[in-house]
C-alpha positions as CSV (number, residue, x, y, z in Angstrom):
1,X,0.0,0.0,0.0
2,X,1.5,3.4,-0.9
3,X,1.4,6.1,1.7
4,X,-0.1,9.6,0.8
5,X,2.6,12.7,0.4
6,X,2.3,13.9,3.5
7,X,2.5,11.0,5.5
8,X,5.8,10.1,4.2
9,X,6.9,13.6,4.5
10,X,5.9,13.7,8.3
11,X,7.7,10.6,8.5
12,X,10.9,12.0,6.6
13,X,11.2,15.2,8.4
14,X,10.4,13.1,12.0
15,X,14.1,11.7,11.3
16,X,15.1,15.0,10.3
17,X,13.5,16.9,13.1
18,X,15.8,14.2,15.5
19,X,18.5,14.5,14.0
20,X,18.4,18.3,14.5
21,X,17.4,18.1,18.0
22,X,20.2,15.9,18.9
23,X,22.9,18.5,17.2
24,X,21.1,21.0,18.9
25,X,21.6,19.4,21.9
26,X,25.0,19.2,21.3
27,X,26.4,21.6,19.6
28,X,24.0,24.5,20.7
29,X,22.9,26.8,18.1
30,X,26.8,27.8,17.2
31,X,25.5,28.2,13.2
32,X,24.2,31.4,14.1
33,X,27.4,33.1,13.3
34,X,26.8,31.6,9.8
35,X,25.8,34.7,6.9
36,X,23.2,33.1,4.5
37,X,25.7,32.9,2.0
38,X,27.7,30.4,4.2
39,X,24.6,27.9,4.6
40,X,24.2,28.2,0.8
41,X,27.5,27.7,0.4
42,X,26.9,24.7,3.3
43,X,24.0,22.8,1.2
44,X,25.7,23.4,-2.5
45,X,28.8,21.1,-1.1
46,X,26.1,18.7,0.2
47,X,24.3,18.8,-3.1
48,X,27.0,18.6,-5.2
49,X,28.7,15.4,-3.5
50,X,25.4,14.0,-4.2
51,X,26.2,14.3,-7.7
52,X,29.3,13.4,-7.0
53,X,28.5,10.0,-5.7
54,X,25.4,9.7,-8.0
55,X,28.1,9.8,-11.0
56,X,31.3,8.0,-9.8
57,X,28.8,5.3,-8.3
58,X,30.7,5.0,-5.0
59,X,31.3,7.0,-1.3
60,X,34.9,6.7,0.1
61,X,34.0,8.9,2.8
62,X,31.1,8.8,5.5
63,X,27.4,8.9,4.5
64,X,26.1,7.9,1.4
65,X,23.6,10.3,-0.5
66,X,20.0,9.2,2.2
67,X,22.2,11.6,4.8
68,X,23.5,14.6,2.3
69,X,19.4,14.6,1.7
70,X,18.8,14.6,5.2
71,X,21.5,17.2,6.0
72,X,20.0,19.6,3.1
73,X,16.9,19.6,4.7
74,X,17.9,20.7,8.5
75,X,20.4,23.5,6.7
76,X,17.2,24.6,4.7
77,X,15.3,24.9,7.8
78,X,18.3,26.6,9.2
79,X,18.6,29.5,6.3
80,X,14.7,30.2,7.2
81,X,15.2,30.4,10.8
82,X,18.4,32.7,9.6
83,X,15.8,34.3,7.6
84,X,13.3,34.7,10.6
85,X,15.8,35.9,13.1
86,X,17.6,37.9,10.9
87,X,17.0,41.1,13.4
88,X,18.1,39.0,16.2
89,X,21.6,39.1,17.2
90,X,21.3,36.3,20.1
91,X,23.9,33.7,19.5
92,X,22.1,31.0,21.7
93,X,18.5,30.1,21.0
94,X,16.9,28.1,23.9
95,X,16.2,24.9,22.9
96,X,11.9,25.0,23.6
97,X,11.9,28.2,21.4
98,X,14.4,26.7,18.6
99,X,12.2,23.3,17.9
100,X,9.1,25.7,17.8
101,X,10.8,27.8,14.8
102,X,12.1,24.3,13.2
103,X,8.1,23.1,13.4
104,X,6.3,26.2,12.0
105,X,9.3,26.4,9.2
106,X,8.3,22.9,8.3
107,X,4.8,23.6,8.9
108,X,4.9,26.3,6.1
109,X,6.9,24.0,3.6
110,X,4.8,21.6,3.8
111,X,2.0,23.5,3.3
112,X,3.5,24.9,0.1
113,X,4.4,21.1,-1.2
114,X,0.9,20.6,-0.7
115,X,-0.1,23.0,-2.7
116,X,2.0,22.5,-5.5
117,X,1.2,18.7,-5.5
118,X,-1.8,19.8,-5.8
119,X,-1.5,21.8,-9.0
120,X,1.7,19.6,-10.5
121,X,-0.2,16.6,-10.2
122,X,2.4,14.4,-8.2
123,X,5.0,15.0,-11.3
124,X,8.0,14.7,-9.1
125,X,7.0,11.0,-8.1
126,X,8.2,10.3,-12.8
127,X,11.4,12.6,-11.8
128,X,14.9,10.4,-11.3
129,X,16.9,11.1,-8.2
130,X,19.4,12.2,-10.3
131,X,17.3,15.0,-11.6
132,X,16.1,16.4,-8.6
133,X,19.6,16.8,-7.6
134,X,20.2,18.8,-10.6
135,X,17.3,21.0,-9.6
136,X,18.5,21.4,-6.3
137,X,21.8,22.4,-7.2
138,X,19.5,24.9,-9.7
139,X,17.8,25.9,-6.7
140,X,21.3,27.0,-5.1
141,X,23.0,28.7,-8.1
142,X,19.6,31.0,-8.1
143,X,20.1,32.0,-4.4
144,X,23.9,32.6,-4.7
145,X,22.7,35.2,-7.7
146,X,20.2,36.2,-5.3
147,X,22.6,37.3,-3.1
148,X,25.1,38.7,-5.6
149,X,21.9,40.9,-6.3
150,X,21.9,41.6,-2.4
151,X,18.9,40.0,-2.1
152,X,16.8,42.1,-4.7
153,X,14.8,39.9,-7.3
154,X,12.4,41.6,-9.9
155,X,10.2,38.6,-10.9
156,X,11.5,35.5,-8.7
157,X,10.6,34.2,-6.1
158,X,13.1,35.3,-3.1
159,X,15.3,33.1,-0.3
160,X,12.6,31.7,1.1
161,X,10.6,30.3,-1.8
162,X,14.2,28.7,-2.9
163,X,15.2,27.4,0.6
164,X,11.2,25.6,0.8
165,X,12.2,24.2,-2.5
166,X,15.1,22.7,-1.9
167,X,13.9,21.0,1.0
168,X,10.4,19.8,-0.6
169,X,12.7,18.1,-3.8
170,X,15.1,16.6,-0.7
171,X,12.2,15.1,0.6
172,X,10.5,14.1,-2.5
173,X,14.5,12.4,-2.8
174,X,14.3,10.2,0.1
175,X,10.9,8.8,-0.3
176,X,11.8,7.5,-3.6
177,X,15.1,6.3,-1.9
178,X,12.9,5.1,0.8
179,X,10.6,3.1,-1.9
180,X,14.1,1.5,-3.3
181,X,13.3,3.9,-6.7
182,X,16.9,5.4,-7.1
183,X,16.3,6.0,-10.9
């Protein structure tokens, strides 16, 4: 029986949302001295040694592609709580108030994946892995001339819109992972 969208989203961003928490937990919130740029910067090298290990076939080193997916999400999440906070100098974020901003942020995406399910028709479920890596590295190259532009779009869709993407395609990448449908 195949499970509806959301459910395996809830169920992707659960591991997510735990993986966070624990980092959290042990690291603090010490990425706050990272500029948007930097967490770009941060998801493009996970992104691109997707592609990496998506071309040459093999990892030498750590986690395979499930975890780069993984870690794209929680840096996305991270860029919009950047985003949120942006007036907020605090280094620290209590932990309570952090996993409330990590829950609305993925409240919100999912909200928008819903949406555009709704109008795309499920189209991603015919995509290859393979491409939705290319889009997500599409989806960074735009941001990085976003913020060449320093920040100013005239037609496009800004940060946020980009950041929610990337994350909704590295979801959409691990539930066909999930489903063993790596084509």
């Amino acid at each position: 029986m195949k499970l509806s969208t959301e459910k395996e989203y809830t169920t992707i961003l659960a591991e997510c949302r735990k993986l966070f928490l624990q980092k959290a937990t042990d690291y603090g919130t010490a990425w706050r001295i990272l500029r948007l740029s930097s967490i770009t910067d941060q998801i493009f090298i996970k992104a691109n040694r997707i592609r990496s290990i998506q071309e040459k076939g093999t990892s030498k080193v750590g986690d395979g592609i499930h975890g780069e997916f993984v870690a794209i999400i929680n840096y996305g999440i991270i860029a919009l709580i950047q985003l949120r906070l942006q007036d907020d100098n605090r280094m620290e974020l209590p932990i309570d108030e952090l996993m409330n901003y990590y829950d609305e942020e993925v409240k919100t995406t999912l909200a928008l994946l819903v949406n555009k399910n709704h109008d795309y028709g499920e189209a991603w479920r015919d995509m290859r892995v393979s491409s939705i890596t290319d889009i997500i590295l599409m989806k960074l190259l735009r941001v990085k001339q976003i913020e060449d532009n320093q920040g100013k779009t005239i037609v496009s869709e800004g940060y946020d819109g980009n950041y929610r993407d990337m994350i909704n395609y590295a979801v959409f990448a691990l539930i066909k992972l999930n489903n063993n449908e790596n084509t």
